[in-house]
C-alpha distance (Angstrom), angle and dihedral (degrees) to the residues before:
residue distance angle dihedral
X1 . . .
X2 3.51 . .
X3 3.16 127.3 .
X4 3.56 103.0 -124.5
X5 3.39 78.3 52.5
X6 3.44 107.7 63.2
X7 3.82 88.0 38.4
X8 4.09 82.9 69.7
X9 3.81 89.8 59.0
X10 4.25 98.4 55.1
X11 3.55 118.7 116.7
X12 3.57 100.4 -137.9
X13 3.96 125.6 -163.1
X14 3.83 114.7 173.5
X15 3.51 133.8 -176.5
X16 4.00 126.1 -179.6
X17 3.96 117.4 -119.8
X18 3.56 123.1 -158.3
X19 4.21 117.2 -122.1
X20 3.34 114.4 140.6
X21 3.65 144.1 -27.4
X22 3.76 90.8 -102.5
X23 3.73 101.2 41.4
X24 4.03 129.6 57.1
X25 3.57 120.3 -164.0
X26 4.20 129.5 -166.9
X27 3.69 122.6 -163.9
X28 3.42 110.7 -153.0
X29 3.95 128.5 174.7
X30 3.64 118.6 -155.2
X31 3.86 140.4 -158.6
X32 3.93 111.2 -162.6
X33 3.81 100.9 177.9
X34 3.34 84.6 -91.1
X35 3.95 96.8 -62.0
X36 4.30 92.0 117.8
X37 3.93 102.6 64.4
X38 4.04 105.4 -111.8
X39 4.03 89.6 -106.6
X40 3.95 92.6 64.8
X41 3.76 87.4 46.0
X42 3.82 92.9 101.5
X43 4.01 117.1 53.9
X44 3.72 137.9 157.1
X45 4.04 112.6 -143.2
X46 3.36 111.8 -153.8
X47 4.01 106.9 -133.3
X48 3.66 95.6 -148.7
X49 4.01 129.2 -107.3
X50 3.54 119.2 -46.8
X51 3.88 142.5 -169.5
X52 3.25 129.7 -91.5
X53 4.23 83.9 -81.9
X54 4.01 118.0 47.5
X55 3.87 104.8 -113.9
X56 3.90 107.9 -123.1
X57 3.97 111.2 -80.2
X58 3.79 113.7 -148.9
X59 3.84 122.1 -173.0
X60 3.65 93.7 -107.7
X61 3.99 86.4 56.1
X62 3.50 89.1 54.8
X63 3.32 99.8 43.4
X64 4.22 84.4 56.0
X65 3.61 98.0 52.7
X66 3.52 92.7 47.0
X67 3.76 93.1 51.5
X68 3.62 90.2 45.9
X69 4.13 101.6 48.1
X70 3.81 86.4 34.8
X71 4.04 87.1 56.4
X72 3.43 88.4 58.9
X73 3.68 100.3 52.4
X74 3.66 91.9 39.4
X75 4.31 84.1 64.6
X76 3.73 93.7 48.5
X77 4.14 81.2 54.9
X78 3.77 99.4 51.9
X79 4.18 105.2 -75.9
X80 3.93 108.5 -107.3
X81 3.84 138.5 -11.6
X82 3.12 129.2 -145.4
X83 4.61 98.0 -165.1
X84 3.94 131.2 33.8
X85 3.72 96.2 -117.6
X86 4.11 96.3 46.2
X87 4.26 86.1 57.9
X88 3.37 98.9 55.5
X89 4.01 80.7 72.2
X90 3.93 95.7 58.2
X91 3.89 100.2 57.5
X92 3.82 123.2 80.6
X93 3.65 120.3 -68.8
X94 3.94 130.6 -147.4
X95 3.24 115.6 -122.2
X96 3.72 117.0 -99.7
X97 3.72 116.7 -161.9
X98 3.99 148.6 61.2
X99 4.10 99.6 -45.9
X100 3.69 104.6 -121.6
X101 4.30 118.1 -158.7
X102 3.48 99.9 -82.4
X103 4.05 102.1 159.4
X104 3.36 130.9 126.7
X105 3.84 110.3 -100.5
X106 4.07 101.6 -120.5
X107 4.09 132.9 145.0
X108 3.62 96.5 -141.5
X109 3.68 138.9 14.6
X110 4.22 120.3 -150.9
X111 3.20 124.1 -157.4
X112 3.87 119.8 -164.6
X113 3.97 113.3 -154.0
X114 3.59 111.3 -109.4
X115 3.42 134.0 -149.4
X116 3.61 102.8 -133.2
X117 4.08 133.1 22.1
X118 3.48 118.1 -84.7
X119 3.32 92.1 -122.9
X120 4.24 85.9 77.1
X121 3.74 92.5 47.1
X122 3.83 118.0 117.7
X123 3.57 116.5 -121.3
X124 3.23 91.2 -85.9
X125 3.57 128.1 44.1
X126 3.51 128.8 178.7
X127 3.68 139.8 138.3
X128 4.41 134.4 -154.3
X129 4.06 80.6 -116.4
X130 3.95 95.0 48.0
X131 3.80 99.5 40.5
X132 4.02 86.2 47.4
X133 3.81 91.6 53.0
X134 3.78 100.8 47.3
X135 4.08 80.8 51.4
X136 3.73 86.4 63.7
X137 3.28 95.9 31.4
X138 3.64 99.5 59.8
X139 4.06 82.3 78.9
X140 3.32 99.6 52.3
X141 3.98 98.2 45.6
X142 3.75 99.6 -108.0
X143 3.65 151.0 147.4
X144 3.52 129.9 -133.1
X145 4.16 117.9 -158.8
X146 3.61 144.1 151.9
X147 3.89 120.6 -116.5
X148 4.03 138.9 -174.7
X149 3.73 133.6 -153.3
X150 3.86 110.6 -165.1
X151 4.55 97.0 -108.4
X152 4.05 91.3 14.5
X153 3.64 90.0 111.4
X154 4.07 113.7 169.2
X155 4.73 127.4 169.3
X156 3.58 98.9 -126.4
X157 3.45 78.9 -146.2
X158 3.79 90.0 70.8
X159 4.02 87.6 45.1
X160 3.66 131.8 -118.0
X161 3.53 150.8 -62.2
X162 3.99 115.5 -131.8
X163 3.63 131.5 -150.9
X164 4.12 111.1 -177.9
X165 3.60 133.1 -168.8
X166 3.45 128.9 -153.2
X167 3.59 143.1 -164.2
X168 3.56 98.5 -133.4
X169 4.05 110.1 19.9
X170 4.07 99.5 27.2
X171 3.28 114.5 -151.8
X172 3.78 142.1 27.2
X173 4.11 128.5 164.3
X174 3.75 116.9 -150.5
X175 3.17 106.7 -173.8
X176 3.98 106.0 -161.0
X177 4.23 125.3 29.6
X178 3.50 123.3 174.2
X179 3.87 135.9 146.7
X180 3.67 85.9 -97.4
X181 4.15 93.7 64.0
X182 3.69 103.7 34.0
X183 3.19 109.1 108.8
X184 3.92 80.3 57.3
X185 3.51 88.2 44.3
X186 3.92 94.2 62.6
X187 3.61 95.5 46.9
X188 3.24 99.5 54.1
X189 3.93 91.0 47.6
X190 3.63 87.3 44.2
X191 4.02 87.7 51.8
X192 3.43 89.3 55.9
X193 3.96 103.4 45.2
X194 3.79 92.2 40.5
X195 3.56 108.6 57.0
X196 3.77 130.3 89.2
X197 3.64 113.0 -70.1
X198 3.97 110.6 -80.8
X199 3.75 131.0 -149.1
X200 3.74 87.0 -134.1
X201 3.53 114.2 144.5
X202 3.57 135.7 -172.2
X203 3.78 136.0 -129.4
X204 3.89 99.2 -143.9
X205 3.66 137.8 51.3
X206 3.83 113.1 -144.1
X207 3.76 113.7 -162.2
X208 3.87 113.1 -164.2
X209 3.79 124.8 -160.7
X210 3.79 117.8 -156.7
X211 4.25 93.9 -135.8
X212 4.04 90.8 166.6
X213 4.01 91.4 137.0
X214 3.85 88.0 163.2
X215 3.83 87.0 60.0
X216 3.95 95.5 53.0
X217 4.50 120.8 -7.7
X218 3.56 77.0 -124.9
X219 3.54 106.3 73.2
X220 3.46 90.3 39.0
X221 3.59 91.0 56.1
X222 3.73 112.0 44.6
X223 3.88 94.5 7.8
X224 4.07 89.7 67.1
X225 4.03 85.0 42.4
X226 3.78 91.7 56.3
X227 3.88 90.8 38.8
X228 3.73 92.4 57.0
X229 3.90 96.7 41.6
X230 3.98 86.0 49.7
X231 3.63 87.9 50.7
X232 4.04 84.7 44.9
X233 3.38 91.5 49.3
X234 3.69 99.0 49.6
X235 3.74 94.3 48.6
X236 3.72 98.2 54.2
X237 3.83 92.7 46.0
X238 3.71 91.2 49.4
X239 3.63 88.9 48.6
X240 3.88 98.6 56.6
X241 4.09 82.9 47.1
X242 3.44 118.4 25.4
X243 3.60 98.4 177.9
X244 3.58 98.4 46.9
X245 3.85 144.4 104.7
X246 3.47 89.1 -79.6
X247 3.88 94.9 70.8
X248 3.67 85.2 61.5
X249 3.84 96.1 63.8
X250 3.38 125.3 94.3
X251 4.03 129.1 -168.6
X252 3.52 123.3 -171.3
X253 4.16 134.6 168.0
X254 3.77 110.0 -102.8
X255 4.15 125.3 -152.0
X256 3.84 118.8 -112.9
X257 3.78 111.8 -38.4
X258 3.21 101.0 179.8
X259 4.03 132.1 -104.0
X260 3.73 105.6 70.0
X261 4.39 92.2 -175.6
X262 3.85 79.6 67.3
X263 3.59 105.2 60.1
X264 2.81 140.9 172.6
X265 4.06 87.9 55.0
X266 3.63 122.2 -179.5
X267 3.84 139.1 171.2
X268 3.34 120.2 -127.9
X269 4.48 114.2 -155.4
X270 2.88 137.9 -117.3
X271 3.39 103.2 -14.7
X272 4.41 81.8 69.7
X273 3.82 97.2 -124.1
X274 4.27 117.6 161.2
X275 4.27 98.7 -164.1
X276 4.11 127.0 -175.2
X277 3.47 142.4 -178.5
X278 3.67 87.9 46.1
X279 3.92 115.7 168.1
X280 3.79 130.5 -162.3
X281 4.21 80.8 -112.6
X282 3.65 87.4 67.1
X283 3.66 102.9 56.2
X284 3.93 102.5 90.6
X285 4.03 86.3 49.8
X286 3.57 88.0 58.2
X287 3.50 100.5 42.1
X288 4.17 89.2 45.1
X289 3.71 85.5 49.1
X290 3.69 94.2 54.7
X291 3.32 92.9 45.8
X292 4.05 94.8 55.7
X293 3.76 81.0 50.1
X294 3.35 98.2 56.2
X295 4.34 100.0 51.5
X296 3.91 68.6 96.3
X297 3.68 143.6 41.9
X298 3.94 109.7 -84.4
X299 3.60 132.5 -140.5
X300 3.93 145.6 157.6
X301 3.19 115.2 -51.1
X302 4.05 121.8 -128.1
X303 3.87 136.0 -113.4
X304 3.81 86.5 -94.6
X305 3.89 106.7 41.2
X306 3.55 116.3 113.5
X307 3.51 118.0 -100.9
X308 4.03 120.5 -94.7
X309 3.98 102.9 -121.1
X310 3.89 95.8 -7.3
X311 3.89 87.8 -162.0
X312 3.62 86.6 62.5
X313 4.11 99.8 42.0
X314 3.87 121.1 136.1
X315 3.88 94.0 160.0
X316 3.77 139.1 -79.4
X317 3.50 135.4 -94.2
X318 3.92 113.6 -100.4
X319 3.64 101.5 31.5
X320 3.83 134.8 93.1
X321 3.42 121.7 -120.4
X322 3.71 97.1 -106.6
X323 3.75 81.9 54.4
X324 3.69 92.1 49.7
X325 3.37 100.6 53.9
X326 4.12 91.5 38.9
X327 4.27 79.6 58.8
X328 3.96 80.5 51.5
X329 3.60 96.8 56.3
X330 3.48 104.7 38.6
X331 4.00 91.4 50.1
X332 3.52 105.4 38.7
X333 3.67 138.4 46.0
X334 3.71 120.4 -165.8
X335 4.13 114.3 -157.1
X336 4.06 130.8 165.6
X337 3.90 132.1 -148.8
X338 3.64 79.1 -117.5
X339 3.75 128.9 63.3
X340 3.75 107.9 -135.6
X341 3.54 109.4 25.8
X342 3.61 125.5 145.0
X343 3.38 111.9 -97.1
X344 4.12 84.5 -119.8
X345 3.76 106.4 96.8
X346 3.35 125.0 -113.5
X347 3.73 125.2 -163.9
X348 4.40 90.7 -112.0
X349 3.91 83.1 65.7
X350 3.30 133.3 120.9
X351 4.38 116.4 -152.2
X352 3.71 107.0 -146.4
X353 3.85 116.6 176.1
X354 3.73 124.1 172.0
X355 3.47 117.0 -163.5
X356 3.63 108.3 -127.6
X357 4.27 111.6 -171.2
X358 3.53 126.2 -171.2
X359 3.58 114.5 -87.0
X360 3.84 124.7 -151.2
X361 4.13 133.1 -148.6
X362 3.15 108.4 -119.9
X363 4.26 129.5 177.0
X364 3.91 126.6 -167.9
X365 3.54 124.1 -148.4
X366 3.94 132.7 -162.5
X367 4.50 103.9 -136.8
X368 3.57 141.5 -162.3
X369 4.23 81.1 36.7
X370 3.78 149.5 80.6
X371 3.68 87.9 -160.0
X372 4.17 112.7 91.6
X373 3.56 107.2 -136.2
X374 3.76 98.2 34.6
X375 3.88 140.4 77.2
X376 3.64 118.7 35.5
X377 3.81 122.0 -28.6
X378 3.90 112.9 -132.9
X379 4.28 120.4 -174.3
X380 3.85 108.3 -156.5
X381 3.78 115.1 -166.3
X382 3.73 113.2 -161.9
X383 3.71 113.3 -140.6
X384 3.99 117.8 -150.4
X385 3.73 123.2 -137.1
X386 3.83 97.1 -101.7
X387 3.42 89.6 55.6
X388 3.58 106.7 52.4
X389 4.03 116.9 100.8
X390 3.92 85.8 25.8
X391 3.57 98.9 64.0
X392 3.89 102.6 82.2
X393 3.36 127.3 -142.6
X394 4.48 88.6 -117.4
X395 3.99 82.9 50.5
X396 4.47 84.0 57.3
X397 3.20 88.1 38.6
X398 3.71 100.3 63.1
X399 3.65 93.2 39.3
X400 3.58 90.1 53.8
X401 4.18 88.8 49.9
X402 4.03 85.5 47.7
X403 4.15 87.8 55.7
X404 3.66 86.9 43.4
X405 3.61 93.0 -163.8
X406 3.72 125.0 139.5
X407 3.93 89.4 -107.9
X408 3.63 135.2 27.3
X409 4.01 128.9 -174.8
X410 3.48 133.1 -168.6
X411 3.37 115.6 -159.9
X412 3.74 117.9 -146.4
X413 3.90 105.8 -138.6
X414 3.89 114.0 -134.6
X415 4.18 143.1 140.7
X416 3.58 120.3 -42.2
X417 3.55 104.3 -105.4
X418 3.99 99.1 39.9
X419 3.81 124.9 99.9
X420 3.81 110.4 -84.5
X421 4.19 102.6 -118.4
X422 3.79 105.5 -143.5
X423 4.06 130.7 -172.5
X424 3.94 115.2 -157.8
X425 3.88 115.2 -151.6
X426 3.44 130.6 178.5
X427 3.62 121.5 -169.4
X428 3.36 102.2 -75.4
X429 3.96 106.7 12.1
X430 3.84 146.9 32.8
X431 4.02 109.6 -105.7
X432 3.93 109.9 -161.1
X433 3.69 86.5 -149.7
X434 3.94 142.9 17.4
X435 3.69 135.6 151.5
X436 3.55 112.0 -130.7
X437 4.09 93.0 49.1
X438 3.75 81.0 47.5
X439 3.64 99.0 53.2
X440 3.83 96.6 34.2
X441 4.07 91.1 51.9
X442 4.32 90.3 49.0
X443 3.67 89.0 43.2
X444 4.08 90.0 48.3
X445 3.82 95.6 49.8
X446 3.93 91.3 43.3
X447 4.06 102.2 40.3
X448 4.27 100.9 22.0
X449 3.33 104.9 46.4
X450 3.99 121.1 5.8
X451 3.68 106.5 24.5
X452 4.08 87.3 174.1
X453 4.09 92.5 67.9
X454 3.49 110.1 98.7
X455 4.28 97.7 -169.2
X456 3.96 128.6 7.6
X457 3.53 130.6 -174.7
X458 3.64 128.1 -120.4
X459 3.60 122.7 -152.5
X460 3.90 113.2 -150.4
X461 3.96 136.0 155.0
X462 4.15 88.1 -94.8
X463 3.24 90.7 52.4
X464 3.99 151.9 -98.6
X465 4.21 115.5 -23.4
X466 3.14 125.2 -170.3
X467 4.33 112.2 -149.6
X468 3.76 128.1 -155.4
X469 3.51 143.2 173.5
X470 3.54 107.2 -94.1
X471 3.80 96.7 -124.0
X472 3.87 104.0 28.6
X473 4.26 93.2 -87.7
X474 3.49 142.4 54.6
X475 4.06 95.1 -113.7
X476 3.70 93.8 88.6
X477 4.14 91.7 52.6
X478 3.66 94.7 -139.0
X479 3.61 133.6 114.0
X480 3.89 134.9 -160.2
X481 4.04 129.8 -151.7
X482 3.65 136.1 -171.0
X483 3.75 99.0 -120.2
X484 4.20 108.7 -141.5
X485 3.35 97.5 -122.3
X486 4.07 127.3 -174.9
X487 4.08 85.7 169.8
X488 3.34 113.8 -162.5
X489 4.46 132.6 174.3
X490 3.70 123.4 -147.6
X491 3.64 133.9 -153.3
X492 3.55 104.4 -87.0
X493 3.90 117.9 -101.8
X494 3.95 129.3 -150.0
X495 3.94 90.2 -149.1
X496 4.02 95.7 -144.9
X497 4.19 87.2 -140.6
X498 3.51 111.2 34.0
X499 3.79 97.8 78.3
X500 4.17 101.3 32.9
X501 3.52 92.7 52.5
X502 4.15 92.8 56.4
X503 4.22 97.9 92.3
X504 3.64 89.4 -166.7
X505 4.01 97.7 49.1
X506 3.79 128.6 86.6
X507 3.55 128.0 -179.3
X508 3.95 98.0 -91.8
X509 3.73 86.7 51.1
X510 4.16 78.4 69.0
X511 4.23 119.3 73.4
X512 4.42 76.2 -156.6
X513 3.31 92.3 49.6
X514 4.26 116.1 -125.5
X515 3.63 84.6 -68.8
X516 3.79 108.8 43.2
X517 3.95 131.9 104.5
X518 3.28 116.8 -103.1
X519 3.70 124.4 -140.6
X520 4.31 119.5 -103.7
X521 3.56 130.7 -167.3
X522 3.37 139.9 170.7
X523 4.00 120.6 -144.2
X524 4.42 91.1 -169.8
X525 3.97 122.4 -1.7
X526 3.25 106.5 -82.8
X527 3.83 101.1 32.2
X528 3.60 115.1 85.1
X529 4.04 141.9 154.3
X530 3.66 131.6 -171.1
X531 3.84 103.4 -134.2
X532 3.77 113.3 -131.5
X533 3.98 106.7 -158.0
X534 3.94 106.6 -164.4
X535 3.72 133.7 -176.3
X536 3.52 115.5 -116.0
X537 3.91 131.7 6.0
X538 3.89 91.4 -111.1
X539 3.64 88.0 66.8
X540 3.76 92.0 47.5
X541 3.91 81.7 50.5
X542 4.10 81.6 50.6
X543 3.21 101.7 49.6
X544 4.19 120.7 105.5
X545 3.42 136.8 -152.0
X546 4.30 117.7 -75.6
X547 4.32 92.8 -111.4
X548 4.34 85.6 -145.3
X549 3.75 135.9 50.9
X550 3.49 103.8 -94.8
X551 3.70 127.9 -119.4
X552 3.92 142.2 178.1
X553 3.37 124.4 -162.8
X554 3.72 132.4 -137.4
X555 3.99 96.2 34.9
X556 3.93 86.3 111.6
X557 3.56 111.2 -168.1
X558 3.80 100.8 -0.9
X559 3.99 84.7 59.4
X560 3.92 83.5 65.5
X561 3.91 103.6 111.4
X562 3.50 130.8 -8.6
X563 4.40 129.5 27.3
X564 3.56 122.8 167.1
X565 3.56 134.5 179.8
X566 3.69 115.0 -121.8
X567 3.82 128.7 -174.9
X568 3.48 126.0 -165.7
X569 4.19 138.0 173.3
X570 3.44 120.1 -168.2
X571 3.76 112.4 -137.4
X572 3.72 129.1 -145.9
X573 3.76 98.9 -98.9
X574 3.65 87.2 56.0
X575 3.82 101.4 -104.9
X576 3.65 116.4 128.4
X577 3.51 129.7 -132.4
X578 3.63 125.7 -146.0
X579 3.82 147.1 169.1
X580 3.82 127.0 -163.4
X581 3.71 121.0 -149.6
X582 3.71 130.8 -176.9
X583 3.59 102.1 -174.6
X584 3.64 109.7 -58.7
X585 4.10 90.4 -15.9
X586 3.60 120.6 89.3
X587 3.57 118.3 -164.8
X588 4.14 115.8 -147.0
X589 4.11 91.2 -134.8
X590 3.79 125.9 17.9
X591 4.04 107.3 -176.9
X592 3.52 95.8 -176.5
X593 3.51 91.7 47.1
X594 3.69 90.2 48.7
X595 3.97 90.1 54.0
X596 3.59 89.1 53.1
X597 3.71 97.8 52.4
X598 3.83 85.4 49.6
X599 3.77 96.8 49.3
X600 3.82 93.0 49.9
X601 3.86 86.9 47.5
X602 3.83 90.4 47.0
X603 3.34 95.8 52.1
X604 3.51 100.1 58.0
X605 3.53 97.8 42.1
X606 4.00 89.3 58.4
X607 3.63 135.6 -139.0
X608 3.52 126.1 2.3
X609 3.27 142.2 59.5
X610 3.99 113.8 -56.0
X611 3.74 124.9 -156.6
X612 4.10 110.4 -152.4
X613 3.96 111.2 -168.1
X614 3.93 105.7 -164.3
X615 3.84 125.3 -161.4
X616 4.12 109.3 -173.2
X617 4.18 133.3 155.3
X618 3.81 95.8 40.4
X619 3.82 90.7 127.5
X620 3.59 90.6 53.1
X621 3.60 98.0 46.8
X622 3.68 94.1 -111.9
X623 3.77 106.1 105.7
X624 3.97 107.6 -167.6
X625 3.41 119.6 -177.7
X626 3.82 121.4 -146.9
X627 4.04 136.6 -176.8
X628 3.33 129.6 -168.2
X629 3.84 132.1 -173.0
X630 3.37 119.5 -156.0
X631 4.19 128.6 -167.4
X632 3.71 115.6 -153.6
X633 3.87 109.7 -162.0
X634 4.37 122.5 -142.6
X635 3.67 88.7 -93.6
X636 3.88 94.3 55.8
X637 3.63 91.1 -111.7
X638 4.36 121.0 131.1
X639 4.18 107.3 -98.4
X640 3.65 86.0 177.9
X641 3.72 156.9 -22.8
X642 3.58 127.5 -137.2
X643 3.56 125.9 -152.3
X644 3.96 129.3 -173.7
X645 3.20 139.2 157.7
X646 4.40 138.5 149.4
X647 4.01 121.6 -112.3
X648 3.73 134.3 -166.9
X649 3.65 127.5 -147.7
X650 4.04 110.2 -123.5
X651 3.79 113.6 176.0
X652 3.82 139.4 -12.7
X653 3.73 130.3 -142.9
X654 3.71 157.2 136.5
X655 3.89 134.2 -96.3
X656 3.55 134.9 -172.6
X657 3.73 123.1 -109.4
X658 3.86 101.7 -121.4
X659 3.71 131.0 -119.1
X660 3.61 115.7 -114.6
């Protein structure tokens, strides 16, 4: 039949909707005798531009102009049919098959506040302010669209409120944009895209879904149905806990993103994430996946993170294409029940995707010994160029709570001859300096893998050290580091708890007395120990772990972070004995602590140089043995501390690079 024809036989019901002065648009819905498939059966014709008045629209006009932008679209589809069952060939398809990353490669994505869904937007919707921006933003690698938050109504003719995106910062609100400001627009989008990469992180998850059905039938079809069951979704989750992560998720209807076989589309911020071949079925996965994202702060996610629903992937924002698809195949792994098969789907097939992450070498060490099996065990994970500024500091974290060792490195992989940048965690926290980790990562890069280097440089939060061997060459085992020091002594504290709470203590057991102060230092702000001075090393052998985190008051900003408890006797050789507790864990060698106790001995002993010979672990079973020389200048004052110590290399490994 003709089309012509057919057009003859539409039900038409119009009704005008306001835009702009200069732009007219009809909604129409349509019932073809079931020629148009049902997902085309809702349109919006543009009318064409206007004058500053709307000319008068008659029925027969509309009637035309449907006819005539309809014709068009009914080409694209395959021109006429003559049966039922040969049309359902000439209207859009979905795309059937393994997504492949397809996005745009881009460093941020802006999205100006609209004043009405996208899902009433003609086919074409642009603006003076969003065709100037993508202009400028060509340079800077972004993307200009239109979003809508049901109630955040905004004129365009007042301008618009931004929210961007960006690959290395997340997110930034601007809360007016006009052609007036947009010169101050861009540079504070380009401030926020072009600096170093941030650990910013964001408290919401915003989850746009491209609804532009006037754009392609298909978003308009299944992009509203995943929209609403989203919105569904959201409610009922939010409703079972109001208080939850779910009332910090927003989901909004995006303009045109861009591959209409792939709908429904949605953006997924600020982790970055482009996702297709989303179905309404799919929605409470999404919402239950950003709401396990959100029991912490979110933010982009790197060029190595595993992808979020990898059946789902179109790409990420802040990587190439080639990068994309290397994420692709280095995370996924497509396979069939039969070998052979094209990689189209069919409906026989069976999706298999393992989940591949990252994995990273890692080697432990025992320190402060030449003995395997004793001193203080140390895992450092080496972390390869690509990976570094990705891997976040929860990602070390949980690796370091999976060694569950009292210190964890990673070991930031670089050139030969450049300082080695190091990050100390223990179990639960980031140190910015510790002995053992120290020593073990100078005695690794001297000893395990370039036996030729006489010094390296280690890079930590306190600052650059430089580590030796202890007597010019590697035959005596040992190496030696300038510890970065800001030393600095306390009033001494008579902790009311620390000494009534040991059972097996009494107050002779204490050279204080159960009453006395007790001296506390700090080696670095925010690394401090009260030192416990007891009388004999039975009652160091006596003494239990502190059940409670400990904590002094009044240290003000050098109590921020780390305070240990550590005991020590000195014996009549000269050799002091020591044990380290952090609440009820005691650790078998504590170089920081041992500097500290060395300092404060220093100190009062005067100037001159100061030899320290430490013996700690015993009572576990993992003797370490730790010097420390310490420089006390004319005025009294520390010149420098001296820590060395011998390692041995244990076991080597891999371990995966969790998904978070």
């Amino acid at each position: 039949m003709p089309f012509h024809a057919l057009a003859n036989r539409w039900i038409v019901r119009w009704a005008p909707i306001a835009v702009s002065s200069r732009l007219f648009t009809v909604r129409i819905e349509l019932a073809v005798s079931g020629y148009i498939h049902p997902a085309d059966c809702l349109a919006y014709i543009r009318l064409g531009q206007m004058g500053d008045k709307c000319r008068p629209v008659t029925r027969t006009s509309i009637k035309k102009d449907i006819i005539r932008s309809l014709s068009k679209r009914w080409r694209t589809f395959g021109t006429t049919a003559s049966t039922r069952t040969s049309q359902s060939a000439n209207v859009p398809e979905y795309f059937e098959g393994q997504l492949e990353p397809n996005a745009p490669s881009h460093r941020c994505y802006v999205l100006l506040h609209a004043s009405q869904p996208p899902s009433e937007f003609p086919s074409v919707y642009k603006t003076p302010l969003s065709q100037e921006l993508q202009a400028r933003a060509r340079k800077w690698g972004g993307i200009i669209n239109f979003s809508w938050f049901p109630g955040a109504q905004q004129a365009a003719s007042q301008g618009h409120a931004a929210t961007v995106f960006s690959a290395s910062s997340g997110r930034l609100e601007i809360p007016h944009v006009s052609l007036e400001n947009v010169d101050e627009v861009e540079r504070a989008i380009q401030d926020h895209i072009e600096g170093p990469r941030s650990e910013l992180t964001s408290q919401e998850v915003h989850i746009y879904v491209c609804t532009h059905g006037a754009r392609d039938c298909r978003c308009g079809d299944r992009g509203r149905k995943v929209y609403d069951a989203l919105v569904d979704s959201l409610n009922g989750t939010r409703e079972r806990d109001p208080e939850g992560p779910a009332s910090r998720i927003r989901i909004g209807e995006v303009g045109h993103i861009g591959g209409h076989k792939f709908a429904g589309n949605l953006l997924y911020f600020p982790q970055g994430e482009w996702l297709g071949l989303v179905k309404p079925e799919d929605a409470p996965a999404i919402v239950a996946r950003a709401c396990q994202d959100l029991k912490q702060d979110v933010k982009p996610l790197g060029r190595l993170e595993p992808p979020v629903f990898p059946a789902h992937w179109r790409g990420r924002m802040g990587l190439t294409l080639d990068e994309q698809k290397e994420l692709h195949a280095a995370f996924m792994r497509i396979e069939t029940e039969e070998a052979g098969l094209s990689r189209k789907w069919r409906a026989t097939n069976v999706e298999i995707i393992t989940i591949m992450a990252p994995r990273l070498n890692f080697t432990t060490l025992d320190v402060f010994t030449s003995q395997p099996f004793s001193g203080n065990p140390l895992a450092i994970v080496r972390v390869p160029k690509e990976l570094q500024g990705t891997l976040s500091q929860n990602q070390k974290q949980i690796i370091a709570r999976e060694f569950n060792l009292s210190e964890t490195v990673f070991l930031h992989e670089g050139e030969r001859d450049d300082p080695a940048t190091i990050d100390i965690f223990t179990t639960d926290a980031e140190l910015p300096f510790a002995g053992h980790p120290t020593v073990g990562s100078g005695w690794y890069l001297l000893s395990a893998q370039d036996q030729t280097r006489g010094t390296v440089t280690l890079k930590t939060k306190a600052g650059s050290i430089p580590v030796s061997w202890a007597d010019g060459s590697a035959s005596s085992g040992k190496v030696q580091l300038r510890v970065p020091t800001n030393f600095k002594i306390h009033p001494s504290y008579a902790h009311p708890r620390v000494k009534i709470l040991q059972p097996h203590l009494g107050s002779a057991d204490y050279a204080n007395g159960l009453d006395g102060a007790e001296a506390v230092a700090s080696i670095v702000k925010g690394m401090t120990f009260l030192l416990l001075q007891l009388a004999s090393e039975d009652a160091l052998a006596r003494l239990q772990p502190f059940p409670e985190r400990l904590t002094i008051p009044g240290l003000g900003e050098w109590g921020a972070g780390f305070c240990g408890l550590y005991a020590f006797y000195k014996r009549d050789d000269g050799i002091f004995r020591t044990r380290m507790f952090d609440g009820t864990l005691e650790d078998p060698a504590t170089g920081s602590a041992a500097s500290t106790l060395a300092g404060w001995l220093a100190k009062q002993r005067g100037r001159g140089t100061h030899t320290i010979n430490i013996l700690q672990g015993v009572e576990m079973g993992r003797k370490s043995e730790i010097d420390v020389v310490v420089e006390i200048d004319g005025a009294g004052e520390i010149a420098t501390i001296t820590l060395s110590g011998c390692a041995v290399q244990i076991m080597e490994g891999t371990v995966a690079v969790p998904a978070v």
